[in-house]
N, C-alpha and C positions, 0 to 999 in steps of 0.2 A: 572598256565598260562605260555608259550612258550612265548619266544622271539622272535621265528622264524614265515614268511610269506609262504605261497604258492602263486605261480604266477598260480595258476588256479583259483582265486576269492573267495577260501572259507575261506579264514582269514578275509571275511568282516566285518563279527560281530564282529570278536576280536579284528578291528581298530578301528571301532565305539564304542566299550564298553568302550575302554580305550582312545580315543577319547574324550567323554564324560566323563567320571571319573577327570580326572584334562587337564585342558589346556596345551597342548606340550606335554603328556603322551606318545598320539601313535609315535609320532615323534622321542622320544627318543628311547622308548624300541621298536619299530618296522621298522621305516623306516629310521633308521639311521640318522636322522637330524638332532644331537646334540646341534648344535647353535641354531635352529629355536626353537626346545623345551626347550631350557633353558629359551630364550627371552619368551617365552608364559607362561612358569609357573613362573616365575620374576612378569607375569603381574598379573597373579592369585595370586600369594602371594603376594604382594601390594596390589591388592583390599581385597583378605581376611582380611588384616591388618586393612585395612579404614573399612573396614563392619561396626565394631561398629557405627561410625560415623556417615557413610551412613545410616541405621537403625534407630539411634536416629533423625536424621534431616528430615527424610520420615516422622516418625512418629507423631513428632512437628507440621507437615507439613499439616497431615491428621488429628490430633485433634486441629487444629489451634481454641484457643479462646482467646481474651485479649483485650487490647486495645492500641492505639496509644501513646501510654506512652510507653508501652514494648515492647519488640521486634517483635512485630507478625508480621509485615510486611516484616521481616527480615527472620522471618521464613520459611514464605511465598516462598519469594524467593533461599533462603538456602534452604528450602526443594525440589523446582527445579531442584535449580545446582544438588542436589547428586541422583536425580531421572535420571536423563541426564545421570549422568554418570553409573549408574546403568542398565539404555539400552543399552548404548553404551558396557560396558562390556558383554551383553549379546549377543548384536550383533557381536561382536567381538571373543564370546564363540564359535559360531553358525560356523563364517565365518573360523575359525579356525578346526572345527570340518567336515565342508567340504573341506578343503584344505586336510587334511589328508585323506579323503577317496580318493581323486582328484591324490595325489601322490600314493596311492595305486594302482589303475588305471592305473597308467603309469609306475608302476611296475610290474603289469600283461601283458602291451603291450610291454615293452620291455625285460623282461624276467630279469634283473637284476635290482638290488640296485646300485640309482645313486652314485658314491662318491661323500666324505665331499667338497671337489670342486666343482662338479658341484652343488651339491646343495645351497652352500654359493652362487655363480655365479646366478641361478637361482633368489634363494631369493633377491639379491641384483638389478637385471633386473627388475622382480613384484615387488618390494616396492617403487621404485624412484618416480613413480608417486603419489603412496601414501604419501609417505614424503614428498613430493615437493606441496600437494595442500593442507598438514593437516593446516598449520598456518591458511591458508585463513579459510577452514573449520573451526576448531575451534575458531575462530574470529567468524564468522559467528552466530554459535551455540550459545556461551554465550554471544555476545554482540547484537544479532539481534533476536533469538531465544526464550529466557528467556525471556530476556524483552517484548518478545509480547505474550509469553504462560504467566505471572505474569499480565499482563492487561487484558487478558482474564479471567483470574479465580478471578480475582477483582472482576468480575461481578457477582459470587457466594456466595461473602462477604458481612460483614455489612461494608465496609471498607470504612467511611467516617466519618469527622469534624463536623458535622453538630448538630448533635443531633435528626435530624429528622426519622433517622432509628429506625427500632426495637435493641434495645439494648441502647441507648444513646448514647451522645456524647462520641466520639473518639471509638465507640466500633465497637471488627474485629475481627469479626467470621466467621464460614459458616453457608449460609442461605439457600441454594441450588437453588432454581428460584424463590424465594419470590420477586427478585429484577424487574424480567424479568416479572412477575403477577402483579405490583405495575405499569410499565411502560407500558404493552399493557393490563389490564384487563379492563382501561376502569371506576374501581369506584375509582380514584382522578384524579385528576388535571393532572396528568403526559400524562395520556392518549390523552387527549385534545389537549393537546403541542404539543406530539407525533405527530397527525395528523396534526396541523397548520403546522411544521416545516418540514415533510415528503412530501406534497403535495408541499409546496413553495422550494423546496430543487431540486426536479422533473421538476416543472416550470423555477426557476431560471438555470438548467443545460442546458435546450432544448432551451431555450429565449435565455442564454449567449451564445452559442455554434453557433448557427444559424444563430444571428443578425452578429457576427463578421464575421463569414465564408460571407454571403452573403453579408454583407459590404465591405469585403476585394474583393470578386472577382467582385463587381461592379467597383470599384476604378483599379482596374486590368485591366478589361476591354478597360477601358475610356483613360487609360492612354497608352494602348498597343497599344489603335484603335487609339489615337489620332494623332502619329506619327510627333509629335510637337521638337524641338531642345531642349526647355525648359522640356520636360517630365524628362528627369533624377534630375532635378533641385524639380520636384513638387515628385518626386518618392522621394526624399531625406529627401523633408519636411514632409511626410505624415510617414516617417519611425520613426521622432524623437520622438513619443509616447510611439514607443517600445523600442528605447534605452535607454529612460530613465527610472532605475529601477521603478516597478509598485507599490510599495510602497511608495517610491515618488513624485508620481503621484497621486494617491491615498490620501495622504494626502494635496495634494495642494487642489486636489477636495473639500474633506473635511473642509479647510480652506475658499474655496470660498464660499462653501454653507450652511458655520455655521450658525446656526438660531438665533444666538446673534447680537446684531447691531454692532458689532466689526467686523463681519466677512465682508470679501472683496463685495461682492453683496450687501451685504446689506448696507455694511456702503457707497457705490457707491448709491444707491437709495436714500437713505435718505440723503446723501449732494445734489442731483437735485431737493430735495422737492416732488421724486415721492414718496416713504410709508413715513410713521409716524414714528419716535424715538421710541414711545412704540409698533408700531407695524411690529417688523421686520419679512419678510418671511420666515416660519420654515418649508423649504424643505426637511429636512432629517426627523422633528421629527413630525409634522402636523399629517399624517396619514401613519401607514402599503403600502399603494398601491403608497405614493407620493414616499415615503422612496425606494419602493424595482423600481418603475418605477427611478428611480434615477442610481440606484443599475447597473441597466441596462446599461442604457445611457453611463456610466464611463467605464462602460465593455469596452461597444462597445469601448470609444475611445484606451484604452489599448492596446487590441486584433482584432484592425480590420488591423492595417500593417502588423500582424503576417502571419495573414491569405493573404493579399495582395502580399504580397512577398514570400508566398507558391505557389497562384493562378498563380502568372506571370511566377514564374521558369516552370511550369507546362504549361502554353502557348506557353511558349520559346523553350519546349521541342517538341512541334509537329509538324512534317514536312510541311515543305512548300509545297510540292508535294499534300497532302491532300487537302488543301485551293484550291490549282490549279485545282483539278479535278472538283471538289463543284463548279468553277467559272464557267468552261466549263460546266457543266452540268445545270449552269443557278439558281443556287442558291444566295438569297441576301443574305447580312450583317446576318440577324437574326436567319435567317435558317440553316446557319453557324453555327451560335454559337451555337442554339438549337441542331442540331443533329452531330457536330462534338467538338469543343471547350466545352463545357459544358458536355456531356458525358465523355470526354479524362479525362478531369481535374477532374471529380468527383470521378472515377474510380480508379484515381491512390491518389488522397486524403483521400478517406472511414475511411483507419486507422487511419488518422489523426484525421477525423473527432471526430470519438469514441474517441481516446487521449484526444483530447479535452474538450467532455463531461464529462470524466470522471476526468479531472482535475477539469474542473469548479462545479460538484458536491462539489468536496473538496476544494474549491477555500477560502482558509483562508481568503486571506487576502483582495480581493477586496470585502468582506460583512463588516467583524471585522474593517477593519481598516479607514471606509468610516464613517457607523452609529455605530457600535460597539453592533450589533446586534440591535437595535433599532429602530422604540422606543416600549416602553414599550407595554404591552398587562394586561389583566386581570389575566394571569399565571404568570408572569413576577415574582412576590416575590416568588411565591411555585416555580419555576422549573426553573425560571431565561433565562425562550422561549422570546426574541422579534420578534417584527412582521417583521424584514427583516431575522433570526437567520435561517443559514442551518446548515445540523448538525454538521459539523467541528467548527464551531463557538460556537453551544449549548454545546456541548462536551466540548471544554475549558474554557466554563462558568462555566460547570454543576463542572469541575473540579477543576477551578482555585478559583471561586467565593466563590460557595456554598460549595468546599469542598468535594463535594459528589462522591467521586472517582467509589464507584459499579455502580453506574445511569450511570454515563460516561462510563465506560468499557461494559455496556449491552449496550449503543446503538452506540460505536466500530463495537462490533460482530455485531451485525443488518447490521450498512454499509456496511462492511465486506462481509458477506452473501452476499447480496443483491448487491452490487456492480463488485467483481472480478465471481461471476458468468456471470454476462449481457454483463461483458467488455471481457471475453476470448470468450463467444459466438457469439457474434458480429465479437471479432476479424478473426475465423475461418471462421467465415460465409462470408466476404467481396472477392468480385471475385479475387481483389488484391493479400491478401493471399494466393489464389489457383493459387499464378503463372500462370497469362495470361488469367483467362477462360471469356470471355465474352460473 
């Protein structure tokens, strides 16, 4: 085999062959690149190096069986990391193997070989971005990456505490969709759950989402229209729900509507002699519908200044010219609002809106932290579903409680699914997004 090129394209194969043969190959013996092919086959001999490694930890990886005693979880993830790096070397093979035909190309177009200058100068121009964004990237990769490709193939595992899986307690293997058949087949208990908590998960997103948006731009409204000295005074106090973190909030609710006679309501009722000592009102835990209409109400109070002080900037935003024309044309108050205000502001909030919903889908902490999933249901011991539980809550149960890490990571992936599809389709769809179209 020749060391020399022809600038009329027929050396193609010969860059490709030896392109492909070792990394930095054509670079050195063909295109002069000394530096650039030293640096690429350095990387090829360091990973030849690790192979073994890479190799044994794949393959740990792929007969993954043991249990939570030994390291399979460890495995799990170790077999990952060097799966990672194993594409990335191959991408990097690939990406290398067209840069050399790419320098060939531009040795046919300019009829000579660049010198060792220009091509160091070159190299060092094309890499700076690459080394200036690899940290981020690689940050990215194993610490955001991993961690959610290892939660997703959970779900393929026996990978739980419990005992209640096939293999026993602590036992973590691969089962392959046994997990995903147990959760949606329908013959146990899980199925059941499934449905309760997917329908009210649905419900609770559209109800929260709704009640505050159209809460918020009532109170928008009233206060815009009211045109009172006092309004920044009441726009102040209606904001203090939001500034105080919602966890906070959150729990104070929960302290007033303990269903213990200690709790604030109640132990207020029974010092005026209106209930009984043994029978104090148990607002959260009485029934499913008192619990999640509760659920509600607290939303509301949270997220309706969010929305209030969205709707008003959005008020503030449209010309006064508009209004003027609408007067002259003999429009009232209402008519106003219906086909100018309320179009304007809807228009320019849609994404918000969807944000929204798809926060309050996942909304941890005003379910968890009010009734704590609660109360109980007929599933409640088998799958650890209550009757206010959406699946962000079920999920921490299913994982914190019971243990049962695969259950929880199949119905991850389900939200997953089902969620960043609805919300990037929505998002595209909104006239907003399409810059201007109305």
């Amino acid at each position: 085999m020749g060391t020399t090129i022809k600038p009329d394209g027929s050396s193609r194969k010969q860059i490709l062959l030896a392109a492909c043969i070792f990394m930095g190959l054509a670079h050195i013996m063909y295109l002069k690149q000394y530096l650039k092919g030293a640096v690429l086959a350095a990387v090829e001999v360091i990973f030849i190096l690790a192979s073994p490694s890479i190799y044994t930890n794949i393959r740990k990886m792929l007969a993954l069986q043991g249990n939570l005693n030994n390291p399979s979880s460890f495995r799990l993830i170790d077999g990952l990391f060097y799966l990672i790096l194993a594409i990335m070397f191959i991408i990097v093979y690939v990406i290398t193997i067209k840069n050399a035909m790419t320098s060939y190309e531009d040795f046919c177009l300019d009829g000579r070989m660049k010198s060792q200058k220009e091509s160091v100068a070159g190299m060092a121009g094309k890499s700076f971005p690459i080394f200036a964004m690899a940290p981020a990237f690689l940050l990215i990769l194993f610490f955001v990456v991993v961690p959610l490709l290892f939660s997703m193939l959970a779900a393929f595992t026996s990978y739980s505490d419990s005992g209640e899986i096939k293999g026993g307690a602590n036992s973590f293997g691969w089962v392959g969709f046994e997990n995903f058949s147990t959760m949606f087949s329908g013959t146990s208990g899980w199925s059941g759950s499934f449905a309760s908590v997917a329908v009210w998960t649905v419900v609770w997103g559209f109800l929260a989402t709704i009640t505050c948006y159209l809460g918020g731009m009532i109170m928008a409204v009233i206060l815009y229209e009211a045109k009172l000295k006092v309004t920044p005074v009441f726009r102040a106090i209606l904001i203090l729900p939001y500034a105080v973190p919602s966890l906070l909030t959150i729990s104070v609710w929960n302290n007033l509507l303990d269903g213990k006679k200690f709790g604030i309501i109640n132990a207020t009722l029974i010092q005026f002699g209106i209930i009984d000592e043994k029978s104090p009102i148990q607002f959260l835990s009485s029934s499913s519908g008192s619990a999640r209409m509760w659920c509600i109400l607290i939303n509301m109070w949270c997220g309706i200044p969010y929305f209030m002080l969205l709707v008003t900037g959005q008020m503030t935003a449209i010309s006064a010219d508009v209004y003027e024309a609408a007067a002259i044309d003999g429009a009232n108050e209402f008519q106003v609002f219906t086909n100018i205000t309320l179009p304007l502001v809807v228009y320019q909030t849609a994404p918000l809106i969807i944000m929204s919903f798809t926060h309050n889908i996942n909304n941890f902490g005003a379910v968890y932290y009010l009734t704590g999933g609660g109360p109980n249901t007929d599933q409640t011991t088998i799958t650890k579903a209550g009757g206010t539980d959406i699946f962000i809550s079920w999920i921490y149960k299913i994982s914190t409680d019971s243990k049962q890490y695969n259950m929880g990571a199949v119905l991850a992936i389900f939200v997953f699914a089902v969620l960043a599809p609805f919300a990037i389709f929505n998002f595209i769809n909104t006239k907003s997004f399409k810059e201007g179209e109305l």
